[in-house]
N, C-alpha and C positions, 0 to 999 in steps of 0.2 A: 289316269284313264279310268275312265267308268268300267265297269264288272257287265254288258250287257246282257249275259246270258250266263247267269252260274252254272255249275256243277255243284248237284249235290247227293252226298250220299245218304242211304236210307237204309237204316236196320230195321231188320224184320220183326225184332221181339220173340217172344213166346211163339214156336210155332202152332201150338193148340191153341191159342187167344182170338183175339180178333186183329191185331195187329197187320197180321197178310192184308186181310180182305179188305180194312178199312186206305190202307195204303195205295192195292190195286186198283179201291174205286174211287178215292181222291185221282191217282193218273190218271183214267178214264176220262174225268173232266180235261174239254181240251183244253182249257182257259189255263189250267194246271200244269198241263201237259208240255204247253208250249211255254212256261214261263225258265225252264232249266232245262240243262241234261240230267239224269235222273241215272244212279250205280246204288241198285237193289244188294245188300248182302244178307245174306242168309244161307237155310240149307239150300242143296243144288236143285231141290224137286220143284221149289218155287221161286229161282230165278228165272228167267225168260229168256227161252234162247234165240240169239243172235245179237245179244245187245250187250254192251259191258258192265252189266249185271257180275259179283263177284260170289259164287258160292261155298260154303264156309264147311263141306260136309254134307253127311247123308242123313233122313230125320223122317220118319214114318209115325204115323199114329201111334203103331204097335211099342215104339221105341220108350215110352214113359216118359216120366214124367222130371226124372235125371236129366234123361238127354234130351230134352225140350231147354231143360235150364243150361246144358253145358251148353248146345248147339245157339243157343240166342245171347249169352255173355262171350263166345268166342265172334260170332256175329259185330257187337259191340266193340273185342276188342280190334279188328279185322278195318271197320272203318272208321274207328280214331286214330289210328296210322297212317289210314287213307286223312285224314283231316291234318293229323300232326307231320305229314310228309309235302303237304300242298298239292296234293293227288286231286282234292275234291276241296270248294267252296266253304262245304255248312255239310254239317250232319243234321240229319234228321231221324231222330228213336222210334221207333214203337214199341210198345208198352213191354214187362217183362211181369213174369211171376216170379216174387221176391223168394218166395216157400222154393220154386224148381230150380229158380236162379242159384240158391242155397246148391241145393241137392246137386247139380252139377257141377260143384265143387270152386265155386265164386264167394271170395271171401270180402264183399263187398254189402254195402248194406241196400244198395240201388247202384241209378245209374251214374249220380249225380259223383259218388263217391272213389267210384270205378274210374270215371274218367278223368276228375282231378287226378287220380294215381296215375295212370299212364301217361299225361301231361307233365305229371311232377312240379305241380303247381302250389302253393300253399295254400294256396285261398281262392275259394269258390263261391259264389249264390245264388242260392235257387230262388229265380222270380218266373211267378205267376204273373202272365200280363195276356189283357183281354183290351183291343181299342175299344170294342163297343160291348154294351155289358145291357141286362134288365132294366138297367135302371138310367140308362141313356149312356151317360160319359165312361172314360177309359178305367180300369183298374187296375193295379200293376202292385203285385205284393211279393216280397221279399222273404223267404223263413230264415230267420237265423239261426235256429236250427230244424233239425231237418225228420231224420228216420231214430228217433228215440223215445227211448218210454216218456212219459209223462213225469214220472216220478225223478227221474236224472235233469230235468229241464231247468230248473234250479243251479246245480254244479256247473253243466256244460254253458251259462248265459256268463257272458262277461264283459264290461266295460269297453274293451278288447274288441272280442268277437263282435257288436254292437259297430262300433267305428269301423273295423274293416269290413264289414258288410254294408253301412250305410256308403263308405268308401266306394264300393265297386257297384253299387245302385246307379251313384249319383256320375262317374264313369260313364256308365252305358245308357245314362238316359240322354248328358250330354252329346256324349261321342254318335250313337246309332239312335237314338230318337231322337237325336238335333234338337234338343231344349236344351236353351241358354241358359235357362239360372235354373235347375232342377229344383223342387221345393220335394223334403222328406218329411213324411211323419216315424219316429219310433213310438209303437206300441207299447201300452202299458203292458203288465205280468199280471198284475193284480187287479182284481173288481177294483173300479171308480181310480181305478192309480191310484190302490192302495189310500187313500183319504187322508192321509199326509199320516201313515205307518201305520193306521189300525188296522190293516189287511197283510202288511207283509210291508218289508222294507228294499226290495227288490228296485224299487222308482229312484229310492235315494240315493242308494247304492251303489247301482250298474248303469241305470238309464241315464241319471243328472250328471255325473262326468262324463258320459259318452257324449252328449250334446254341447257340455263347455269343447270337448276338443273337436268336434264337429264344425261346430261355430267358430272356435279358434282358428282352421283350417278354412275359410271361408265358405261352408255348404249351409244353406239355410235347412235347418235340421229345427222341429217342432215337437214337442213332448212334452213328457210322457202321457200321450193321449190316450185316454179309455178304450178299448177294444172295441166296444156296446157302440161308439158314435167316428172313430177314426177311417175309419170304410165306408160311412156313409159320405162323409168331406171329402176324400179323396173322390169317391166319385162324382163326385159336387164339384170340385174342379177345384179345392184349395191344394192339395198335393198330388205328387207328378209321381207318388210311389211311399208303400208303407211298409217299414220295416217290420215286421210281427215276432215274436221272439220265439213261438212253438208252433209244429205242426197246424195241428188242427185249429186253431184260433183265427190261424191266416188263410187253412187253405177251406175251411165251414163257408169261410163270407166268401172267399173270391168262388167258391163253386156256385154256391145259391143265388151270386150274380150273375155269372158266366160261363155256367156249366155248357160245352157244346162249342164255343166259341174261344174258349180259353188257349194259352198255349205257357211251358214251360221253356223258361229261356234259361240258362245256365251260364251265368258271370264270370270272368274268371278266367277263363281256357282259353289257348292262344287261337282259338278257330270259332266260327260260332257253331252253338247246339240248339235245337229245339225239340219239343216234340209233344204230343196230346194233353191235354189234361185229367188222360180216364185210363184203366186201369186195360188188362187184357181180357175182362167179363169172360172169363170161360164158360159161362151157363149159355150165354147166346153164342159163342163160333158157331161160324158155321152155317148160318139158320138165315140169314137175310137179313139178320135185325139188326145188325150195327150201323151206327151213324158215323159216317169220314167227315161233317164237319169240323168236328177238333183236327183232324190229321190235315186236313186243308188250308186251317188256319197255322198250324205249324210249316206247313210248306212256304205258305207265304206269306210269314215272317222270316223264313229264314231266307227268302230267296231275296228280300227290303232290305235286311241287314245285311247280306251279304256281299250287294251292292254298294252299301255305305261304309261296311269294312273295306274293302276293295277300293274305294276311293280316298279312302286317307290313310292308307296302307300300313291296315293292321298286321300287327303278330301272327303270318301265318307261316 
């Protein structure tokens, strides 16, 4: 049976961010509006009353900047219960301050990390996916790792990590993007993939067996392509999704193509997750300026896949 109208829930974030506002003016649109039922969690000041809105506490300006981060990771944990109970469809995030998120006494490093934990899941991926992007076609990027220094990116990459991330890519492009034979790219580490070792041996190493058991495994898996030209292919329409091995490498190109349109989809977890691709800009709260395209685009992707979970009756 088809999912005709989900449920889904939506974390507030950071309440001093933009987060609230950009949420309440994604609902606003009625197109939006009418595509779900919609259960806001957050503090109680900015739930809505009469609706099943669930609020998580009490959260004033005055409160700092602690209780901004306690009140928006108890938010978080509040409706992935609601998601791991089958209370609600799809979560939907809004953005969080990792600094308040801290200070509130969240020993996580985001959200991505948080909610693996409470799923008690081993393995997660966080993929950036955009249908339409600056440059025309879809882009859909994967971090294999995630919220770490630059300097540990090395230790944390491994052959391993590598396959079970292209693993649960190539999952969710078939399963919920319905492509039949997913094509992967894994990112090179090094300038020019390493030139066959003068830059580092990181290609030979990690990437070239991840791709022999890839391809052993039947996933048409492609590498280890240069950073500088694999983003550009993928959105050329040779691959359906690129595995990047660090932060910033993956998320520099997908922003500068699809900054605004973007969404975070999270792999892995028995429910689906989405949500913006921008942070909680504290400098604009407040002020009018924030843009809910990303949180619209988050909406409804989760509200497509939710449907498609639902009808081949996913893990929820």
């Amino acid at each position: 049976m088809t999912l005709a109208r989900p449920r889904i829930a939506v974390s507030l974030g950071d309440p001093r961010g933009i987060g609230p506002e950009v949420v309440f003016a994604a609902l606003a649109d009625p197109e939006v509006a009418a595509s779900a039922d919609f259960v806001l969690v957050g503090p109680a000041s900015l739930c809505r009353p009469g609706t099943a809105d669930v609020p998580v506490g009490g959260w004033t300006a005055e409160d700092g900047t602690a209780a901004a981060g306690r009140i928006a990771g108890e938010a978080i944990r509040v409706a992935a219960g609601m998601a791991l109970d089958g209370a609600v469809d799809a979560l939907v995030t809004a953005p969080i301050d990792k600094a308040a998120f801290h200070d509130g006494g969240w020993d996580f490093p985001g959200h991505t990390e948080m909610l693996a934990a409470l799923a008690g899941v081993p393995d997660v991926a966080m993929m950036m996916a955009a249908e339409r992007t600056a440059l025309g076609g879809p882009l859909r990027v994967v971090l294999a790792t995630t919220h770490i220094a630059l300097r540990d990116v090395p230790a944390a990459l491994s052959a391993d990590l590598l396959v079970r991330q292209a693993e649960l890519t190539y999952a969710a492009l078939r399963d919920l993007w319905e492509i039949a034979s997913p094509r992967i790219a894994l990112c090179a580490v090094n300038p020019h993939a390493s030139d066959n070792g003068l830059f580092g041996d990181e290609e030979a190493r990690l990437v070239a067996p991840a791709l022999a058991r890839l391809r052993d495994a039947g996933i048409d898996a492609t590498g280890p392509v240069p950073a500088d030209t694999v983003f550009t292919r993928a959105v050329r329409g040779e691959f359906d999704a690129v595995v990047a091995p660090y932060h910033d490498v993956g998320m520099a190109a997908f922003k500068t193509a699809a900054f605004g349109s973007g969404v975070n989809v999270t792999l892995g977890l028995p429910y689906l997750r989405t949500s913006p691709d921008h942070g909680t800009a504290l400098d604009i709260a407040g002020r009018g300026l924030a843009d809910a395209s990303s949180t619209k685009e988050a909406i409804a992707l989760a509200v497509r896949l939710a449907r498609r979970f639902d009808t081949r009756g996913g893990a929820r």
